[in-house]
N, C-alpha and C positions, 0 to 999 in steps of 0.2 A: 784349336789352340795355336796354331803355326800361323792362321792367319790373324788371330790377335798380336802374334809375336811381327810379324810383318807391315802391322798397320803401321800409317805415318804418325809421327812423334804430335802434329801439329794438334792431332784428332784428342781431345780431352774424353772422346766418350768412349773411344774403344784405347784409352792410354793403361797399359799394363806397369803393374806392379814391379816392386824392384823384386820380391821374393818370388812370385811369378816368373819372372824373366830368366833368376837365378834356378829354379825347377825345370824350365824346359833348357836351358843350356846344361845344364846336369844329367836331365835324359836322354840327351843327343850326344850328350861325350861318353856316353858309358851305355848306349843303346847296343853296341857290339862287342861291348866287355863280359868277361866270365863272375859270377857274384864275390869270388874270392879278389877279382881285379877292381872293384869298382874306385874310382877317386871324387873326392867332392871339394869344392870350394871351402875356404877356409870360414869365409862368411859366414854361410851356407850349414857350417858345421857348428859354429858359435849359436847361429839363429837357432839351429837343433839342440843343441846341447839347452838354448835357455825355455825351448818349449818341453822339452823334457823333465825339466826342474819344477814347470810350473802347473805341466796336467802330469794325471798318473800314468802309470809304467803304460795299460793298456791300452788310453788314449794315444799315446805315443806309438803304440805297436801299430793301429788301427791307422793311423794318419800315414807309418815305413811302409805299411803292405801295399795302399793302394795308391800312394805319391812317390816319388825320387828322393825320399828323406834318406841319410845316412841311415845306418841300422842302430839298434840301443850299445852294440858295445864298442861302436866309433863314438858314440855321443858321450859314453862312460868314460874313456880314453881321455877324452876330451878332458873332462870334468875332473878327471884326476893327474890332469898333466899340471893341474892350476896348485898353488902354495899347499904344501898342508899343515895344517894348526896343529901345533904345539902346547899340551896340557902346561899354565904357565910361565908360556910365554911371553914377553911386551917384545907388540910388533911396530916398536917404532919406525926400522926401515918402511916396513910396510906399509903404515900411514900415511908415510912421507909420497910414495908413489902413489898412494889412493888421492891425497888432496891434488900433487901433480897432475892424475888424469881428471881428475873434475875440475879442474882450477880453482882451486878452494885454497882462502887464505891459508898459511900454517900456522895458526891460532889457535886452539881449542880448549874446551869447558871441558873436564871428565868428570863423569859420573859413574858411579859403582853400585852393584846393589846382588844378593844372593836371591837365589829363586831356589823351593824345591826342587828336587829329582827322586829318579828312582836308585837308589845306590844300590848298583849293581857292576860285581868286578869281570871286567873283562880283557883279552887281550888284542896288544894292537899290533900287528904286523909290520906297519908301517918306521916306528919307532923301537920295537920288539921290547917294548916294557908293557907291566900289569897296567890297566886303569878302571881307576873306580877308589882307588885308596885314597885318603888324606892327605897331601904332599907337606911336610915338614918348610916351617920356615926358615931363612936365614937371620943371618944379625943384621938385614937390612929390611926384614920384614915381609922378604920374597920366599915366594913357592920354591923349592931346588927341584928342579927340573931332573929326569930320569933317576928317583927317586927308587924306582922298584922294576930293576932291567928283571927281564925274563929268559934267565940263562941256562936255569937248571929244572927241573923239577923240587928238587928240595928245596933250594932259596924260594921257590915262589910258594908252597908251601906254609914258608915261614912269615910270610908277610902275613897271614889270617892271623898269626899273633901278638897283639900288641900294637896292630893298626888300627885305626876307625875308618869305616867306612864311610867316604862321602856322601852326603845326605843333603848337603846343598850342591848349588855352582856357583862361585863366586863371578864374577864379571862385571869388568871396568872398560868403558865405554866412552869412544871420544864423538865429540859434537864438535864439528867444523863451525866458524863463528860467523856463519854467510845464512841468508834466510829459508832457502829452499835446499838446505845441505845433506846428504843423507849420515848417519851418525857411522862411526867404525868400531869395531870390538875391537878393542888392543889386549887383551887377554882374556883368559880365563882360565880358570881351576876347579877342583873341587874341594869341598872343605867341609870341614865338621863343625863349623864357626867358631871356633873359638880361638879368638887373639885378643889384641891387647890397643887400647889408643898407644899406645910405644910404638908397638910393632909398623901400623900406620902411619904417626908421624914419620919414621924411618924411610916407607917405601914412598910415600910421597916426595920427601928430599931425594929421595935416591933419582925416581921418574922424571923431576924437576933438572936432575942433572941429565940425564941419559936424554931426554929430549933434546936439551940442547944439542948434543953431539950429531942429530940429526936436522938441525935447524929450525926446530920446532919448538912455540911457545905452548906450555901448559898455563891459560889464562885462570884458572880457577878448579876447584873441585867440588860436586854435588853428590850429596847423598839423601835417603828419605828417612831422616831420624835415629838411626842406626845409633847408640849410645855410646859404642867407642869413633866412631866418625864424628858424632857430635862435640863430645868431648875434645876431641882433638884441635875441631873447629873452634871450640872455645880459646885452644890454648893459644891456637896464632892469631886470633882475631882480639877478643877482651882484654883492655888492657887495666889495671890495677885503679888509674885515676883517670877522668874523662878528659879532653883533650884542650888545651888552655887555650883556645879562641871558641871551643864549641862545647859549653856545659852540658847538652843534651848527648854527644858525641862519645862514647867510650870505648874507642878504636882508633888506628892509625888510619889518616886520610888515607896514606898511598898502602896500600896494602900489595903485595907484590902477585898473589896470588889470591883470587876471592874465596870465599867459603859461603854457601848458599845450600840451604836445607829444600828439599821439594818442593814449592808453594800448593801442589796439591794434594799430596799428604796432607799437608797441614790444615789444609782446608779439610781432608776428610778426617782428620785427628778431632777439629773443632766441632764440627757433627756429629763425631760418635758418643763428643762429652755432653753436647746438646740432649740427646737419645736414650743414654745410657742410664736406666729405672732409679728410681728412688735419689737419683743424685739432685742437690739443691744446690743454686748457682744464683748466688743475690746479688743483683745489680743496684746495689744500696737500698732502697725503701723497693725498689723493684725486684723483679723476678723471674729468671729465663728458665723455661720448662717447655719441654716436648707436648707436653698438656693443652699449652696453648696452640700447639699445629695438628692436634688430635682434632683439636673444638674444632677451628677450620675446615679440617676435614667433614666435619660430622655436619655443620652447620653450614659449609656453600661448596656450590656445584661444583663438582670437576672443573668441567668446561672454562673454568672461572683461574683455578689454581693448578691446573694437574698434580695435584701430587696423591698417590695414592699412599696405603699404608707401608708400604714395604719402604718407602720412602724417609720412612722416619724410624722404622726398624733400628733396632740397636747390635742387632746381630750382623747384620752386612756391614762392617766395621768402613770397608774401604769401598764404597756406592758411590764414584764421583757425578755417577749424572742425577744418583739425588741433592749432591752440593749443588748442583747446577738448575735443579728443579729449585731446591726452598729457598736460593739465591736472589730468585728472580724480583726483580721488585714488585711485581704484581700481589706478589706471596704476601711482602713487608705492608705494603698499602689496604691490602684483605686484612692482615693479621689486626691492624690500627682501626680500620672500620668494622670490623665484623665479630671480633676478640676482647670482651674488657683486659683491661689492666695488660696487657699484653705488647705494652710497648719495649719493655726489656729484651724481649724475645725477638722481636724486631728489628732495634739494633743491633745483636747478637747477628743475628741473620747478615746486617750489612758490614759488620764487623771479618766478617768470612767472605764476604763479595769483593769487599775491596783490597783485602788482603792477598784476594785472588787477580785481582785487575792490574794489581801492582803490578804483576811480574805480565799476566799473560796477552794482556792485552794491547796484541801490537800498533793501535793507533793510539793510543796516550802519550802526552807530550813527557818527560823528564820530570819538569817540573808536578807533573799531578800525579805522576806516580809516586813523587814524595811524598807529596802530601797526604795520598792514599794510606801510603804504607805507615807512615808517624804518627798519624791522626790515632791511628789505634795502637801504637806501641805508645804512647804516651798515657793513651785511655789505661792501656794495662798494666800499667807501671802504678798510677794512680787507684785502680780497683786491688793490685796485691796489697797495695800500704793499705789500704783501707781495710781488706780484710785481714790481715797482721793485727789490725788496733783490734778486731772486733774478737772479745771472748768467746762468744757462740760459734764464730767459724773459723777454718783452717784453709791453711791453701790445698792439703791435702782432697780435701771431702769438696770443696764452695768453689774452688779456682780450675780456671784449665790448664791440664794437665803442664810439670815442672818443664818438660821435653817440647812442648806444643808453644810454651814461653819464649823457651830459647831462640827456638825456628823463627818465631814472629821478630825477635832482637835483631836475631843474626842477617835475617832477610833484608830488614830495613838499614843494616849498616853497611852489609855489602852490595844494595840499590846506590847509595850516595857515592862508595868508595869506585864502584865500575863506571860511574860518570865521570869521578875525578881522573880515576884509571886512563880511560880513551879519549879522554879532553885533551888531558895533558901531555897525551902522547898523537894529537892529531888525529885519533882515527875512530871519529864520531860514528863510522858505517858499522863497529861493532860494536854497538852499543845495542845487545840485540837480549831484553833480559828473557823471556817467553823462552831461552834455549838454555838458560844458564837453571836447569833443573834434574834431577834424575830421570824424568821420562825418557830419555835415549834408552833407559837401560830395561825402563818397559814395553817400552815399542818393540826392543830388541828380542825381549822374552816373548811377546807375543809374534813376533816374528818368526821365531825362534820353532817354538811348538805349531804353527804353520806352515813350517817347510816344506810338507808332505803330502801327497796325493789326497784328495777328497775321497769318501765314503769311509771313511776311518776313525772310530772315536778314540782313540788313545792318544793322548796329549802329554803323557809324559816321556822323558827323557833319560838317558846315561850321560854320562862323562865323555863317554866313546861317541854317543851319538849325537851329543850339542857339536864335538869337534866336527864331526861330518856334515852338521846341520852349518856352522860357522864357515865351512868352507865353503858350500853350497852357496850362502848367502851371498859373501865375498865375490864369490865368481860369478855372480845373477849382478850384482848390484856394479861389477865394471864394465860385464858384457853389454849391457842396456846402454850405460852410457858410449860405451865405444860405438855400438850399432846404433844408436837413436837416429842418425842419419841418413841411416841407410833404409833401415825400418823404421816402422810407428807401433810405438807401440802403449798405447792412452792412458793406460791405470799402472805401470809400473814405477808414475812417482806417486801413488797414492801409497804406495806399501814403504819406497825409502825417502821419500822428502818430503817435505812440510807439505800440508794442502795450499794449493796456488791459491786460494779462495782469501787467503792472511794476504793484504797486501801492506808492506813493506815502504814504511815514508823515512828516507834518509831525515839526522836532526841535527841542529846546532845544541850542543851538551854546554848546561847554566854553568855560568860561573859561581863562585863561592858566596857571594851578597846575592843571589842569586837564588841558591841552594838555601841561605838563612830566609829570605822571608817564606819560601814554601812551608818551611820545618816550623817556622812563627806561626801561622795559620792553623797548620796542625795542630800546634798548642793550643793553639784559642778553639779551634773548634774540639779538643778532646776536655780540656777544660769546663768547658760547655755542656758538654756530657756528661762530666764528673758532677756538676751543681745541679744540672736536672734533675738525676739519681741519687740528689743528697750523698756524692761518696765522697765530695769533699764538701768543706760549708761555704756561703755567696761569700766571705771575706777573704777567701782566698783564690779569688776567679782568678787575678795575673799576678799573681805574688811570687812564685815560682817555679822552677823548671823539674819535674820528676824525673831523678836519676833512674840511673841503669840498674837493676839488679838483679845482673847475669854475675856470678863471681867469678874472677878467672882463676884459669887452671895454673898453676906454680909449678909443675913437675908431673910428667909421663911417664916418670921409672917404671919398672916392673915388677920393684918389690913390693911384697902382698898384695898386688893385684890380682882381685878376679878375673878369671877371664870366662865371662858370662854371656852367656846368647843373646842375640840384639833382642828387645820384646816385638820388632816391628817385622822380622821376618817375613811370620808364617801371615801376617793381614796381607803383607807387597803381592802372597805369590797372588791374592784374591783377587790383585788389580788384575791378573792378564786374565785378557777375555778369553772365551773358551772357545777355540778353535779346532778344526778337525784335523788332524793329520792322520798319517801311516805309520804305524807303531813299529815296522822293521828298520832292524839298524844296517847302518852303510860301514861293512867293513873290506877290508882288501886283504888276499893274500899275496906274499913278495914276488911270488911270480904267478902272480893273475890276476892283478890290480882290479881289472874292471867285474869280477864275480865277486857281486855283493850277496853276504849270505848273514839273517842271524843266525845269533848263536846259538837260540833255542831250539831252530830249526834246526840248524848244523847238528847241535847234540842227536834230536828225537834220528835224524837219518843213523847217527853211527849207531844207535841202539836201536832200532832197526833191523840192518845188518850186524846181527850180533857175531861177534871170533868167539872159536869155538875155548878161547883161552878165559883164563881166571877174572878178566878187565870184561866187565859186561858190557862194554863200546867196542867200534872197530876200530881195528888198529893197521898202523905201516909200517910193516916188519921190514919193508924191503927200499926203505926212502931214509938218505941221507939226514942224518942230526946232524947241528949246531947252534950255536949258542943262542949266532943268531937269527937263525931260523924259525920258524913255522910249529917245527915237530919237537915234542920233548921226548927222553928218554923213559921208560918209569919200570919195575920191578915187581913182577907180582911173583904167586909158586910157583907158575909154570916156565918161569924166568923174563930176560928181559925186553919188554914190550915197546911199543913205538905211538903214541897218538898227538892228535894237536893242542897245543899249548892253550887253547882257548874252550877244549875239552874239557883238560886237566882243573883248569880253573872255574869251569861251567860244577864240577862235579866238589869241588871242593867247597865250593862257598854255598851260604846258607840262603840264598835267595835273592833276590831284589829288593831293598826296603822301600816300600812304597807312601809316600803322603797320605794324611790323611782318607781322604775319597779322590775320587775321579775329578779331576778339572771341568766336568761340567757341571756340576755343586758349585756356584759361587761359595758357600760357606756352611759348615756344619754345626749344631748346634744338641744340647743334650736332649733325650730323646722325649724327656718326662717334662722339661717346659714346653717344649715345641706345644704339647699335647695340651698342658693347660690350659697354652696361651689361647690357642686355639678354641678350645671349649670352653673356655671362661668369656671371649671377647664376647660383647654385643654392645649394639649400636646405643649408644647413651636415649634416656629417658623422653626420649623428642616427643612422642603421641602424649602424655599426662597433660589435661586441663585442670586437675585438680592435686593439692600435695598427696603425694602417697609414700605409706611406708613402706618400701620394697625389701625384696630376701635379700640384694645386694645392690652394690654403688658401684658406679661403672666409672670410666675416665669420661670426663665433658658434663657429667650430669651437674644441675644443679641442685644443690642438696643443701636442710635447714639442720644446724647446733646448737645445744645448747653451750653458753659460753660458763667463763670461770664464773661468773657472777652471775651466772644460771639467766641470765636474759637471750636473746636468742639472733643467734647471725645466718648469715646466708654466707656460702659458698662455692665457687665452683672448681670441680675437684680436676685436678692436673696430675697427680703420681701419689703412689702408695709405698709405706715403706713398714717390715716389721719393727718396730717399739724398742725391741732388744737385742742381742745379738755380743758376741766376742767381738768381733770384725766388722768396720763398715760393710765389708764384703756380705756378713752373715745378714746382714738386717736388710740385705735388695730384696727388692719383691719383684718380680717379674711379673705377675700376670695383671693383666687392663681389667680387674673385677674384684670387688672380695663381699664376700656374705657380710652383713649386718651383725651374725650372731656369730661370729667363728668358731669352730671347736675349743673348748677348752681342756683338751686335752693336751698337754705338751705346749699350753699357749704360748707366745709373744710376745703379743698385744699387735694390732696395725693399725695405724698410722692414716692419714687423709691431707696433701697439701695440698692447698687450695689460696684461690685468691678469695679474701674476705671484705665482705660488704656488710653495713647496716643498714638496717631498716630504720629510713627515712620518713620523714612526713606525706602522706597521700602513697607510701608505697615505694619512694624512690629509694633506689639503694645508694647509696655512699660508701664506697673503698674505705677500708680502713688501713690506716698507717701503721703497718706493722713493723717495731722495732727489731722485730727479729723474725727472721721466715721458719715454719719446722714443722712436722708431721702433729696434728692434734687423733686422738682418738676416735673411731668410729663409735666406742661406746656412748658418744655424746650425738650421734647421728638422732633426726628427728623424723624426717621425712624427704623425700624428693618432691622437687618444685617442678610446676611447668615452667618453659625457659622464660624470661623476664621480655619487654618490649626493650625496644631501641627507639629513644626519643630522638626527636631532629636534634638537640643540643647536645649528643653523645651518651644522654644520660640513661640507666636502664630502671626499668619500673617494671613492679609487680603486681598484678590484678587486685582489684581491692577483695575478693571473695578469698584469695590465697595471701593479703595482710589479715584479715582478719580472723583467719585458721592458725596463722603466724602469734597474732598477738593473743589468741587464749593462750598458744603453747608457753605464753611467756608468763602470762600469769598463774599459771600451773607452776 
């Protein structure tokens, strides 16, 4: 090694490292020091501290013992000499110094979003207050900070009554407005969810002020559907009448602050309507149905489509890499050749693609991302009024969902207004939409529950241990950048900055005649789409422009508002991937910062060591109280006793409340369909050369009816639904199968939708034009067909031996 360290500088083949370098000048300055003397480079000590953060404790141990590393509780030292987070808090100074040391515009996008935890109350040292509790807001909508000091034994006590336990983490999340930016936590809390769009608009003004005070622009705010964030976005975005140069327009051009719903939520919101059993979705004479991406499946190779079935599952609500599989236009092009009547389904599909392109795709010009994004808010505008007229259907039951509408409006208003935004103001390089989304604040979460050493399946969280995980992060994500110079180090911007792989083409932002004919095109081409589908008629292809109708919000009061749980929650926590961590929490005592201990550990030692007193923990009869210290005081018979506040609190409260399952369950489901589905599915009727009458009808089969006029149609069956039912809810049918003859016991009735065909001359079948789409009875079920041919001209025929099994049945 001394002669590596001696070689000339010139020599590339024996050129030593800079960490290297720094190792053997560390063991030559402290080769004649005593172990309690040793001193290290400050470098030297940051490089440890960040290798410490990122392998576990015992890698760490293994690499001090037999190299010159600092030891683990210089590197602790270290790591807790850095900020510590405030349950809370907005760290806008602290921002301010994060963009300063990366050189990052002061501009940013924030997004917010709750994730489960485990609510569990504990205490913090550091701030000598309880956490784990709910924190009360103010009249501006803010957390009040030191809400539940830890003074006494009896006030703490008293907090188990009449508090909620936090059960989420709230956390707001800023996105520096540069391409390869890493994002900052500017707060977080914990919360029981429950506020108000008031409450919101409130802190949002207030943030908008306080920023400024630190020279920072709040360009916008994202959230993933969240219904009083949506809300709120209504209220400063929609305005009452649409904008008198732009009919299609019902917003303020310059909007001072944007409002942008997740583009991938929304994509996976459209998905899950796609998926979701027995639901009917007419796309005027047409018909979008998961049925059709069954058949696909059942009918051409993997190889061809990837999508397998999990894919189209309606239970993984939030699956963005199946958005990303049935996206694909291979999917769309299969579905058109290989799928009758399944052109609805189709555009449906690219209805979701480009609504996804709009935002994420960072080589699209301005201009096509208008037009991406209108093309289909016009279509939707057009298919609501359509299904309004139509008696048979509701938006409720036939449309996508009221919240999955909005996102689509909102998105496409605040795409126009952030070109006008950065046009206007010269600063075309932030025009960066791919960031203006809630993913900061998934990344963050998944980040988040990765903090921690490998071989570890516990992936959830306290309050106490997001803040430790939060600090952690903060001091990983400056130290890399301070050392990237000094060291290399190749995957730490895969975890905080964009992948280098997006590359990044500065743009000239359209002007206003500019922005109109994109939005023209759109019309014409949604237009287009509406005449294909019969959802409007050919006399109306350019006659008019289809309004907006989002209604806006007139007032945020508080009176009689509920104040109800977002529905989108418990899907978001689904999106974080499931990562390993180390389930022990980092906490500090005031005077021994760097002994991390949990608290479940902490307790099992004092009971353990049991005192021989009425307190069946051990106690410190002989160690200074106060307020704000460590120790509380507490009273049993045998008089007055002494233990630690995080004891006292360990012993008082009812446990942890845990999330559903374990984080490595993407999602759970009740336990009696799982089991149907599973034992009902089977592969549609693929081997039959001849009609047969089967004990049940599977999804994809093709299958013969008799009709109302008792003559006889052909079929192929797409979703199942029960007959009857209180609730649309009551009449889903979940499972891909149902018998022929169902019990009739407690019946139903069920239901068979299907694309419908006639029988044609020589066998061919003809689509028919159905005025209305709806579930017809399996009582009218005849037989199962083998599947029809595919002619060159698209057309599908059936064997003359199974027409003429067909046409006895008709004359019976």
């Amino acid at each position: 090694m001394m002669k590596l360290k001696n070689c000339p500088k010139e020599s590339k083949k024996f050129e030593v490292s800079p960490l290297l370098k720094e190792l053997l000048n560390c063991a030559e300055e402290n080769a004649n020091k005593k172990a309690n003397g040793l001193r290290y480079d400050e470098k030297l000590k940051e490089f440890s501290t960040l290798l410490y953060l990122v392998s576990s404790v015992q890698a760490y141990e293994i690499l001090c013992t037999n190299l010159p590393f600092p030891g683990i509780d210089t590197v602790k030292r270290a790591l807790y000499s850095s900020e510590v987070i405030v349950e809370g808090e907005f760290r806008f100074e602290s921002l301010k110094k994060f963009l300063e040391l990366h050189q990052l515009p002061n501009k940013v996008i924030l997004s917010e979003d709750a994730t489960k935890i485990a609510g569990r109350i504990q205490y913090h040292s550091g701030s000598n207050q309880v956490v784990g509790f709910t924190l009360p807001l103010d009249s501006n909508g803010l957390p009040i900070i030191g809400s539940y000091p830890a003074t006494s034994a009896e006030r703490m006590a008293q907090y188990f009554s009449g508090n909620d336990t936090s059960n989420y983490a709230y956390v707001i999340v800023a996105q520096p407005l540069s391409p390869k930016a890493p994002s900052f936590v500017l707060s977080m809390y914990g919360t029981n969810n429950k506020f108000t769009a008031h409450q919101t608009e409130k802190r949002w003004t207030w943030m908008k002020t306080e920023a400024l005070k630190f020279g920072l622009v709040i360009e916008g705010h994202s959230s993933d559907g969240d219904t009083r964030l949506l809300k709120c976005m209504i209220y400063r975005t929609v305005t009452t009448q649409p904008d008198t140069n732009w009919n299609f327009f019902q917003s303020h051009k310059v909007q001072p602050q944007l409002c942008i719903q997740d583009h991938i939520h929304t994509a996976t919101k459209l998905k899950s309507r796609l998926c979701k059993p027995s639901v009917i979705i007419p796309f005027g004479k047409a018909l979008v149905s998961r049925g059709h991406l069954i058949s696909l499946v059942e009918t051409v190779s993997r190889d061809l489509h990837n999508i397998c079935g999990s894919d189209i599952d309606c239970k993984d609500k939030m699956n963005y890499r199946a958005v990303q599989k049935l996206t694909n236009p291979k999917v769309t092009e299969l579905l058109r050749k290989h799928v009758p009547l399944s052109d609805g389904t189709a555009t449906y599909l690219e209805m979701i693609s480009d609504t996804l392109d709009s935002f994420t795709d960072p080589s699209l010009p301005p201009l096509k991302r208008i037009e991406k994004s209108w093309t289909w808010v016009f279509f939707c505008r057009l298919w609501r009024t359509w299904i309004q007229q139509e008696e048979a259907y509701s938006l409720q039951h036939n449309f996508i969902t009221a919240n999955c509408y909005a996102c689509i409006e909102l998105n496409a208003h605040a795409l126009i207004q952030a070109i006008i935004k950065f046009r206007d103001k010269e600063e075309p390089h932030l025009f960066l939409p791919w960031l203006m989304s809630s993913q900061p604040c998934e990344s963050s979460f998944r980040l988040l529950r990765s903090s921690k050493a490998a071989h570890c399946g516990v992936v959830s969280f306290s309050i106490l241990e997001l803040q430790n995980r939060v600090r952690r992060i903060d001091f990983m994500t400056n130290k890399f950048k301070k050392l990237e110079k000094e060291y290399t180090f190749k995957r730490h911007h895969k975890s905080f900055q964009m992948s280098t792989s997006v590359c990044y083409i500065p743009v000239t932002l359209p002007e206003d005649y500019e922005i109109e004919i994109a939005v023209d095109s759109a019309l014409k081409k949604a237009i287009g789409l509406a005449v294909k589908f019969e959802i409007i008629p050919r006399k109306q292809r350019s006659s008019f422009v289809p309004a907006c109708q989002l209604q806006p919000v007139k007032t945020l009061q508080d009176n009689n508002e509920q104040q109800d749980e977002s529905e989108q929650h418990d899907d978001d926590d689904d999106l974080d991937n499931c990562l390993c961590e180390n389930g022990q929490q980092e906490s500090s005592d005031s005077d021994n910062e760097q002994d991390l201990v949990h608290e479940e550990d902490d307790v099992a030692e004092d009971q353990y060591l049991l005192s021989t007193g009425a307190i069946g923990v051990k106690t410190y009869d002989n160690v200074p109280v106060s307020e704000t210290g460590p120790y509380v005081s507490v009273r049993d018979t045998t008089g007055q006793r002494i233990v630690k506040k995080s004891t006292f609190l360990y012993l008082h409260s009812k446990g942890k409340v845990l999330s559903s399952s374990d984080r490595i369950v993407r999602y759970v489901s009740d336990e009696n369909i799982d089991h149907r589905e599973t034992t009902a599915r089977k592969p549609f009727h693929s081997g039959l050369t001849v009609p047969t009458r089967e004990e049940s009808i599977n999804l994809a089969d093709w299958c013969s009816f008799y009709n109302e006029d008792k003559s006889v149609v052909v079929g192929r069956v797409l979703a199942f639904s029960y007959l009857s039912g209180a609730t649309w809810k009551k009449q889903e049918f979940s499972w891909t199968s149902i018998p022929v003859e169902p019990p009739k016991k407690n019946a139903r009735g069920v239901g068979c939708l299907c694309s419908w065909f006639k029988i044609g001359k020589n066998g061919i079948l003809v689509p028919m034009n159905m005025e209305v789409h709806g579930y017809y009875s399996v009582e009218h079920y005849i037989c199962t067909l083998p599947r029809p041919t595919f002619l060159d001209n698209g057309s599908l025929k059936i064997s003359c031996s199974v027409n003429q099994i067909l046409q006895t049945c008709k004359k019976k």
